[in-house]
N, C-alpha and C positions, 0 to 999 in steps of 0.2 A: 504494500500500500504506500504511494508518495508521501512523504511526510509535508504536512502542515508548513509554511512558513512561520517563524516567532513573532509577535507583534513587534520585535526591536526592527525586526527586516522589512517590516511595510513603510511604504510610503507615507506622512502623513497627509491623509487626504484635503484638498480644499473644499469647504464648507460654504464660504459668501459666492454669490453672484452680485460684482460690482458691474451698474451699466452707467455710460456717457454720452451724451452728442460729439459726433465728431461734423466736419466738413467733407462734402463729398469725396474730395481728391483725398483726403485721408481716408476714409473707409476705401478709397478704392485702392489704395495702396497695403492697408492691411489684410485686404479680402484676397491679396495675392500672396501672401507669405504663408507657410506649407504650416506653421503652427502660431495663429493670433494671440493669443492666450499667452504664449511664454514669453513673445516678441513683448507684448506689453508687460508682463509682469518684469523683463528685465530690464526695460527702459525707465519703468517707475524705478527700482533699488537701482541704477545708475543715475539717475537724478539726484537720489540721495547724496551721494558724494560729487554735487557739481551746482553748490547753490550758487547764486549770481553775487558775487562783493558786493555789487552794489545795494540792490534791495534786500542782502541774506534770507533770501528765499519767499520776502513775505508778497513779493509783485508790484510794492509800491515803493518810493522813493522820497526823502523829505526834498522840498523845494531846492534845497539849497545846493542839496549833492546834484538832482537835476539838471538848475542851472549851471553848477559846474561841469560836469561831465556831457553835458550834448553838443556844445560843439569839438571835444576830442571825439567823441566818439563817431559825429556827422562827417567829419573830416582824417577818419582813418580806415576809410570804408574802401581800400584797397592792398591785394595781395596780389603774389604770383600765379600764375597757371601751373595747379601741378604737373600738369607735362613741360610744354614750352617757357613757361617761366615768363612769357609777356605779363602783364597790368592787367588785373582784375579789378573793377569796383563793382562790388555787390552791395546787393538792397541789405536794410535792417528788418524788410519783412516781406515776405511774399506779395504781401499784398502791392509791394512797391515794384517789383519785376515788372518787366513785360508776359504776356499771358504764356509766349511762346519761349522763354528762361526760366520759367516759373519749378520744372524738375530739373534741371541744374542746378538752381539755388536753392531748392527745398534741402538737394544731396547736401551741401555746403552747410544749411544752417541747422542741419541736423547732425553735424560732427564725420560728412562725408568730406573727398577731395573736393576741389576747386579747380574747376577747369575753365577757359576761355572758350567762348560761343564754339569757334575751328576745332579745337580737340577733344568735346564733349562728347561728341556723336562718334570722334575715334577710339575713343575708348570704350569694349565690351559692357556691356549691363552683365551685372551678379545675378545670377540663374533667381539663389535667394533672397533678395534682399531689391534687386531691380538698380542699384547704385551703378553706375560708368566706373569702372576700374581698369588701371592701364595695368595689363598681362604681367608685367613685371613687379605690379605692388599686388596680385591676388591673391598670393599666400596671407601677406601680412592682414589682407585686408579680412579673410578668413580669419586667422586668428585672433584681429584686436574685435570684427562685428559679431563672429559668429562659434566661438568657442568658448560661451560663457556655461 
């Protein structure tokens, strides 16, 4: 007869069902990853350890720090292309893109590469995850998105 597993060996099971609103483009982008559920739950305990200095996590900001930091922050809104290395300026929010950069700069403002408009579409989409990764970073890019 198979023996039993111990209760020390089960998994402990999840109990809540927590539901949200999201925006179209986000559910349509979660309705593609092979397991929703953990996608989210890792993204929550990775937030944990990525609160923002400036507002420490609470979303708002006192005036003061505000006006201080929005025009460093308006005014360093460009990086490299991780392929080519030209000048990128990216938006602070999608909603600031154009409609047609809008999943290059989602990839970027969600802790993806940054690429330039030209080497976006050269770089392969991740089977899992739908990110543009260039052939030569898709180990790492495996390892840092998807071996949690």
């Amino acid at each position: 007869m198979p023996r039993k597993p111990a209760d020390k060996d089960k998994k402990p099971q999840k109990k809540q069902i927590v539901a949200f609103k999201v925006e179209d483009e986000l559910a349509q982008f979660l309705d593609k990853l092979p397991n929703k559920s953990e996608f989210i739950r890792k993204a929550i305990l990775a937030q944990f350890g990525m609160t923002c200095p400036l507002c420490t996590g609470t979303g708002v900001v006192d005036k003061g720090i505000h006006d201080h930091y929005e025009p460093l922050i308006e005014s360093h809104n460009t990086r490299s292309c991780d392929k080519c290395k030209s000048t990128v300026t990216f938006p602070l929010s999608l909603e600031a893109a154009a409609v047609g950069d809008r999943d290059r700069f989602r990839q970027f403002l969600q802790g993806g590469p940054l690429y330039c408009a030209k080497c976006y579409p050269s770089a392969p989409p991740c089977h899992d995850c739908g990110w543009h990764v260039m052939m030569e970073r898709v180990a790492e890019h495996f390892k840092m998105v998807h071996s949690h």
